[in-house]
C-alpha positions in Angstrom: 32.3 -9.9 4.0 28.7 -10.0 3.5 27.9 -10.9 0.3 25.8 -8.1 -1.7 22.3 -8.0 -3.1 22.6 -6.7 -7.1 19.2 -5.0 -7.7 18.6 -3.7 -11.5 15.5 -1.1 -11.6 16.6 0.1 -15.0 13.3 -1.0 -16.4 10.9 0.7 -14.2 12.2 4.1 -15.5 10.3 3.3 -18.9 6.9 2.5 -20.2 4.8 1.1 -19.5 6.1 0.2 -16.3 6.6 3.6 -15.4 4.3 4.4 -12.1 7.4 4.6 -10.5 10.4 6.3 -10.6 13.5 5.3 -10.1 14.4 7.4 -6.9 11.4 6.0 -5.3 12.5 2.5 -4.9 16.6 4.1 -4.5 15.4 6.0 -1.8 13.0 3.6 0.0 13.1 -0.1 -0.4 16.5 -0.7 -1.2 18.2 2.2 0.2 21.1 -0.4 2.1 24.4 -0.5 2.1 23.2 -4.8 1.7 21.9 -3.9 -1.6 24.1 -2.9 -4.8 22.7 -1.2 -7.8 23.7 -2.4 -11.4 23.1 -1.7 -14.8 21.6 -4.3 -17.0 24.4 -4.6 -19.6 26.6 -4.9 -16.4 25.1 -8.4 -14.4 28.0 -10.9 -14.0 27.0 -14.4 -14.0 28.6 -14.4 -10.3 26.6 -13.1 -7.8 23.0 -12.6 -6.2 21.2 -10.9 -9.2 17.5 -9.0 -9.4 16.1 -7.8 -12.1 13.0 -5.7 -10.3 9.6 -5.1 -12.1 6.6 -3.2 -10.6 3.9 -5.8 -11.1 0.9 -4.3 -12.7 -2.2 -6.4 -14.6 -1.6 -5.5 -18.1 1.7 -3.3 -18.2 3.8 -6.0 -17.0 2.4 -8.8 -19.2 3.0 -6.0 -22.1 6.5 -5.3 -20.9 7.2 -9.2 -20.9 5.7 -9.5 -24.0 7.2 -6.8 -25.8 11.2 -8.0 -25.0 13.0 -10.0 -27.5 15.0 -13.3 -27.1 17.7 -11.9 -26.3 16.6 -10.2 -23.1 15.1 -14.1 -21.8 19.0 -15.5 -23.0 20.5 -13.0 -20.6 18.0 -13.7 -17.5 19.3 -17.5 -17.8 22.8 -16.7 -19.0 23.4 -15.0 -16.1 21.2 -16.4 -13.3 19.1 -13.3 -13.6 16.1 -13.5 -10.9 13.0 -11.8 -11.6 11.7 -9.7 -8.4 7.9 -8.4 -8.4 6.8 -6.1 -6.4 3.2 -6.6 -6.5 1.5 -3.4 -4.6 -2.1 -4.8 -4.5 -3.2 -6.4 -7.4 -5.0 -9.5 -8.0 -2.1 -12.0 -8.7 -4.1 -15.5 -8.2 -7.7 -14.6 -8.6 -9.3 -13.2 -11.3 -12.6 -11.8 -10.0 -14.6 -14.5 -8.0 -12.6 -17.2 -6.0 -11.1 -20.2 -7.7 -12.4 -22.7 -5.5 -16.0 -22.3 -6.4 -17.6 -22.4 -9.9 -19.3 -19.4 -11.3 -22.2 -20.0 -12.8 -22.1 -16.5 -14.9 -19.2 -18.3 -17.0 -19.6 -20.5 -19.9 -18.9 -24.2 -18.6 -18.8 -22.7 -15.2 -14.7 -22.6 -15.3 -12.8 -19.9 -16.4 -9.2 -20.3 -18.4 -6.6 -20.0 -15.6 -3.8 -18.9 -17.9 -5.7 -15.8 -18.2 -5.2 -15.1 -14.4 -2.3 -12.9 -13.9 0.3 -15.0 -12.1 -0.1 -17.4 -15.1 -0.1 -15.1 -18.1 3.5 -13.7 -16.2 4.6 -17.5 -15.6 3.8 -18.9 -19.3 5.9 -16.4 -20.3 8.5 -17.5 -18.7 8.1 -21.0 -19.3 8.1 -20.3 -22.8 12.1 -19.1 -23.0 12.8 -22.3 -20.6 12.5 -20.3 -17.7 11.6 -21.8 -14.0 8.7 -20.8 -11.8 11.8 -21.3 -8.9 13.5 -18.2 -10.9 10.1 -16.0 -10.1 10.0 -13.8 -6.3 7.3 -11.5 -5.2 6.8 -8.8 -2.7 3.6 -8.2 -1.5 2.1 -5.0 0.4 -1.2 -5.7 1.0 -1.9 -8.7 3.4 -3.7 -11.9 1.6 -1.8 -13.1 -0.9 0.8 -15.6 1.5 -2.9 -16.9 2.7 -3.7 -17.6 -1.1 -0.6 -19.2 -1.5 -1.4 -21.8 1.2 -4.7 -22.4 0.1 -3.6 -23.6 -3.3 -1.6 -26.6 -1.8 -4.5 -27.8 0.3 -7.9 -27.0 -1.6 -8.6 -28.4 -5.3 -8.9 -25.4 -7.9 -12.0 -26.2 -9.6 -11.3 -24.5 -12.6 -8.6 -26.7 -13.5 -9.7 -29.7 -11.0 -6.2 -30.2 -8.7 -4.3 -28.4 -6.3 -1.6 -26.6 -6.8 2.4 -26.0 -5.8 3.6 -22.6 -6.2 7.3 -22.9 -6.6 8.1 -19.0 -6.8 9.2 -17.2 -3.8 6.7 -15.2 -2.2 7.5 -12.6 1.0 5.1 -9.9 2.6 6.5 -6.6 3.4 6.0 -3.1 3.1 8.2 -0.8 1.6 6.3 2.6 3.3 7.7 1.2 6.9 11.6 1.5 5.4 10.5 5.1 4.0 8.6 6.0 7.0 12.5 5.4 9.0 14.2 7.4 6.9 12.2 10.7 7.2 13.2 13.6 9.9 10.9 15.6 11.0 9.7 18.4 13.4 6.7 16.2 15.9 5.9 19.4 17.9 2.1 20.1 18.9 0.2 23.5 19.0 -3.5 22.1 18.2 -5.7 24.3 16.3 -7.5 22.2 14.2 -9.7 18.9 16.1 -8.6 16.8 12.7 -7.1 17.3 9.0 -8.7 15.7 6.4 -6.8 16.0 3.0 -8.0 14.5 0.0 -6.5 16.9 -2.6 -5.1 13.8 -4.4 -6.4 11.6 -7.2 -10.3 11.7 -6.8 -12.1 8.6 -4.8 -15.7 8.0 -4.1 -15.0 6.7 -0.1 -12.9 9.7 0.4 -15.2 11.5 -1.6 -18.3 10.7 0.6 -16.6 10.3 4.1 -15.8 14.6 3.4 -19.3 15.1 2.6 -20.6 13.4 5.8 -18.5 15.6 7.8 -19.6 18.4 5.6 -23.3 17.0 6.7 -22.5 17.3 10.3 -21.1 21.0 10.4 -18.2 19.9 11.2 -15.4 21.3 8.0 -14.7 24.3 10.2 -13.4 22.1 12.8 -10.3 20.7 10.3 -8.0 21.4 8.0 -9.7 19.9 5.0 -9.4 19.8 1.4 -10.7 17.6 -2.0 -10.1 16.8 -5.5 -13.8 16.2 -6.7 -14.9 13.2 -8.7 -15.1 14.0 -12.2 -18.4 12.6 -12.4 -20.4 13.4 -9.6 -23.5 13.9 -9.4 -23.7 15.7 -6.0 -26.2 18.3 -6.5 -25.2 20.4 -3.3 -21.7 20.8 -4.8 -20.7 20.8 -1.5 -17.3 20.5 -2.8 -17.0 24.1 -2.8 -17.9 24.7 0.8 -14.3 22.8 1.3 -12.1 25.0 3.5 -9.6 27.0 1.7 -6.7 24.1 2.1 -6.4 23.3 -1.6 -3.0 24.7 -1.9 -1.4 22.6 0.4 0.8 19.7 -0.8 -1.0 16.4 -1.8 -0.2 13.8 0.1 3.2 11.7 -1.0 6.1 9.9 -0.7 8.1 12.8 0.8 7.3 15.4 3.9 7.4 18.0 1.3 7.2 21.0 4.2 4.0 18.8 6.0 5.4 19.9 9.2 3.0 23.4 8.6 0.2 20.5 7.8 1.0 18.3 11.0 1.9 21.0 13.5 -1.7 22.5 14.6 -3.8 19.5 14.2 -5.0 16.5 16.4 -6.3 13.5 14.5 -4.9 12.9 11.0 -8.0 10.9 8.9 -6.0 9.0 6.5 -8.0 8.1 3.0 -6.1 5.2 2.4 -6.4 3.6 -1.2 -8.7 0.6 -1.7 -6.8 -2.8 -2.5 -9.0 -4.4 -5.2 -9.1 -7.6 -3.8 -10.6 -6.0 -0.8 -7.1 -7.2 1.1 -6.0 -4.9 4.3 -3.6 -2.8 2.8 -1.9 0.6 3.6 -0.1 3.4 1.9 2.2 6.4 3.2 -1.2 8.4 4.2 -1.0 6.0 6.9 2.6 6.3 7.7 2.8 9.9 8.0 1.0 10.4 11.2 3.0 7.7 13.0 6.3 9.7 11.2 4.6 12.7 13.0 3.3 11.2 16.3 0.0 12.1 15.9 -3.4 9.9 16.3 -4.8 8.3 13.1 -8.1 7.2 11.8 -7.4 4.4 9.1 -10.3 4.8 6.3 -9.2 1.9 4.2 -10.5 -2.0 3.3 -11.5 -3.8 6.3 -8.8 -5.0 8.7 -6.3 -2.3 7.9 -5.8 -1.2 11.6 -5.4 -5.7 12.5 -2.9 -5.5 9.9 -0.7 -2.3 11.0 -1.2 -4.6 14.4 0.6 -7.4 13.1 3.2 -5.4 12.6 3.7 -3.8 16.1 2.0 -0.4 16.1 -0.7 0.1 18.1 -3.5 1.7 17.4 -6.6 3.8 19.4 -9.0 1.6 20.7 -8.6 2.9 24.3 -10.0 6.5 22.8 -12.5 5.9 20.2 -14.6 2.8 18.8 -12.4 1.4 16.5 -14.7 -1.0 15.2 -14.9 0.9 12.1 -12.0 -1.2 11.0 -14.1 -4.3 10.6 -17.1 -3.1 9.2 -17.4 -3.6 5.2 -20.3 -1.7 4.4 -18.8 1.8 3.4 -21.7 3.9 4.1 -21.6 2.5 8.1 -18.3 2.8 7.4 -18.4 6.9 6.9 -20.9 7.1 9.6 -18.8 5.1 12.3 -15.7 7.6 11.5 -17.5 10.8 11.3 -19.1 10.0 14.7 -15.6 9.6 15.7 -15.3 13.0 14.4 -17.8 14.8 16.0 -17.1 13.5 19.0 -13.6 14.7 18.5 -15.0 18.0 17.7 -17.2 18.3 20.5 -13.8 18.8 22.6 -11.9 22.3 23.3 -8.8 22.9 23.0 -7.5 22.1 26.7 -9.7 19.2 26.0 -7.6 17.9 23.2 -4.3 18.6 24.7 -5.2 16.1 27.9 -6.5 13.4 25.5 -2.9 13.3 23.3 -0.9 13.6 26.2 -2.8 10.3 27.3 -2.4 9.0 24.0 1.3 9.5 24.1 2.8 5.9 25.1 1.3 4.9 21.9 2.7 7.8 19.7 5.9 7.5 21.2 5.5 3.7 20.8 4.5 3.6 17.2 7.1 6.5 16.5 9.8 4.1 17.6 9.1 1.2 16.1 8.9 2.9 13.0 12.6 4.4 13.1 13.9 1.6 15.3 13.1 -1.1 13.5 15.4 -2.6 10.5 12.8 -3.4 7.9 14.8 -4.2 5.6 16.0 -7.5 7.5 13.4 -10.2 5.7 13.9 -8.5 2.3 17.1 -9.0 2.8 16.7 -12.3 4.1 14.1 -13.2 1.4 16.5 -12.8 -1.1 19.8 -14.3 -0.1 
């Protein structure tokens, strides 16, 4: 009998790490018959044992921080392994790269135990803790690359290379929710695209709505916006948004999206920008695949190369997709509202003959997405 995977996520219920909930993680990543849920007062010193943390910059060191002697006793008593799941966030960097000096920082060298991964590793170190007792997930694509980089370039801020002995594995945890979800893929276009940003406020997604709003071409989509508290857009054109602003921000959940997916062609997914400028997507990129629909990626550069690597395949055949690579946002917005309008420029009967072209791909992306046992390398990764 396979031996199980005991995952404790009883600290990610509380502050500070509290960004996510416990049902999200339950219900996604580690949603597996592989994987056994425990209680922290209930670890046996037998067994496979994870203790998972969301990694964040400053709430995690807090959380580490804040926990008594008691807590570090246990994680060695009982052969406790500490599992990160590190989203996006600058982990080896801080904010210029570590194999060139900057020359805006006294001595040109910055303290490397002020970089995350160090701050989180000193703490460690400090109840006799090993770096070999420290895993990470990682969503957004860079950091193995960083990894390998360390071994083979000198860090001039601290003048050597350097060995990272923690365990490191890139996955996504969006792929093993986008599986799980059951929903109605039916077609009956009425809108050319749906563009919702109804969410937390961004300048891209901001901008990319008023370029379309630029073009004439809102009445063409289903279309909505959370303005940015402090623009200073003095069309307001905010309020010429379609009336869409009641439906359902985009989440980790259908949440009755099949009304939002049923009567339109191309989703526009506003994906949220990795710091590190890292490809990187969320579940606004999942959910048109989920619904078999064609997707425009508006995220850091390389996002649509990096859903490659995984197997889906993506539009090229239809519409430039060299938006992907292009870094400078405003070309950016202009690239993918062109898309648009050419989109737009379409009827209906027009439309319909383009997806059913397009739909080996749907069909393809759709499933791999449900076929596929994501799960596998975490699983892997941590036995």
């Amino acid at each position: 009998m396979e031996k199980k995977i005991n995952i404790c996520i009883d600290f990610n219920k509380i502050a500070p790490l509290s960004r996510w909930h416990k049902d999200q993680w339950t219900d996604n990543l580690f949603k597996d018959d592989r994987f056994l849920y425990v209680k922290w007062d209930e670890f046996k010193q037998e067994g496979n044992n994870f203790l998972f943390l969301y990694c964040a910059p400053d709430e995690t060191t807090e959380f580490l921080q804040s926990k008594t002697r008691n807590f570090f006793d246990t994680l060695k008593y009982k052969n406790i392994k500490i599992l990160f799941w590190n989203e996006q966030f600058n982990l080896f960097m801080h904010d210029g790269d570590i194999f060139e000096y900057d020359h805006s920082v006294k001595n040109h060298c910055y303290d490397i135990n002020n970089i995350l991964y160090w701050k989180i590793l000193n703490i460690f170190k400090s109840h006799n803790i090993g770096e070999e007792m420290l895993y990470f997930i990682h969503s957004a694509k860079g950091f193995l690359d960083e990894i390998e980089q360390m071994k083979k370039r000198k860090i001039l801020w601290i003048n050597s290379t350097l060995d990272i002995k923690s365990k490191h594995l890139q996955t996504h945890d969006l792929l093993t929710w986008g599986k799980e979800q059951n929903v109605s893929t039916d077609i009956d276009p009425i809108y050319h695209y749906a563009c919702l940003f109804s969410g937390r406020p961004a300048y891209h997604r901001h901008y990319l709505l008023k370029r379309l709003w630029d073009k004439g071409l809102l009445d063409f989509g289903k279309c909505s916006l959370t303005p940015l508290p402090d623009s200073q857009d003095t069309s307001n054109f905010d309020t010429f948004v379609p009336s869409f602003r009641g439906l359902p921000k985009t989440s980790h959940g259908p949440y009755g999206e099949d009304d939002i997916f049923k009567d339109i062609f191309v989703w526009i997914a506003g994906e949220t920008y990795c710091p590190n400028g890292y490809p990187y997507f969320t579940e606004k990129t999942v959910k048109p695949i989920m619904y078999k629909r064609p997707f425009i990626s508006y995220g850091n550069p390389g996002t649509l190369a990096y859903l490659r690597d995984y197997g889906f395949k993506s539009f090229g055949n239809f519409w430039d997709e060299s938006y992907d690579d292009e870094k400078d946002d405003d070309k950016k917005i202009e690239m993918i509202s062109n898309i648009i309008q050419d989109v737009c420029k379409k009827n209906i009967s027009e439309i319909n003959k383009m997806y059913d072209d397009m739909r080996p791909i749907l069909e393809h992306n759709k499933n791999l997405l449900v076929n596929t046992d994501w799960r596998k390398d975490l699983v892997n990764f941590l036995s």
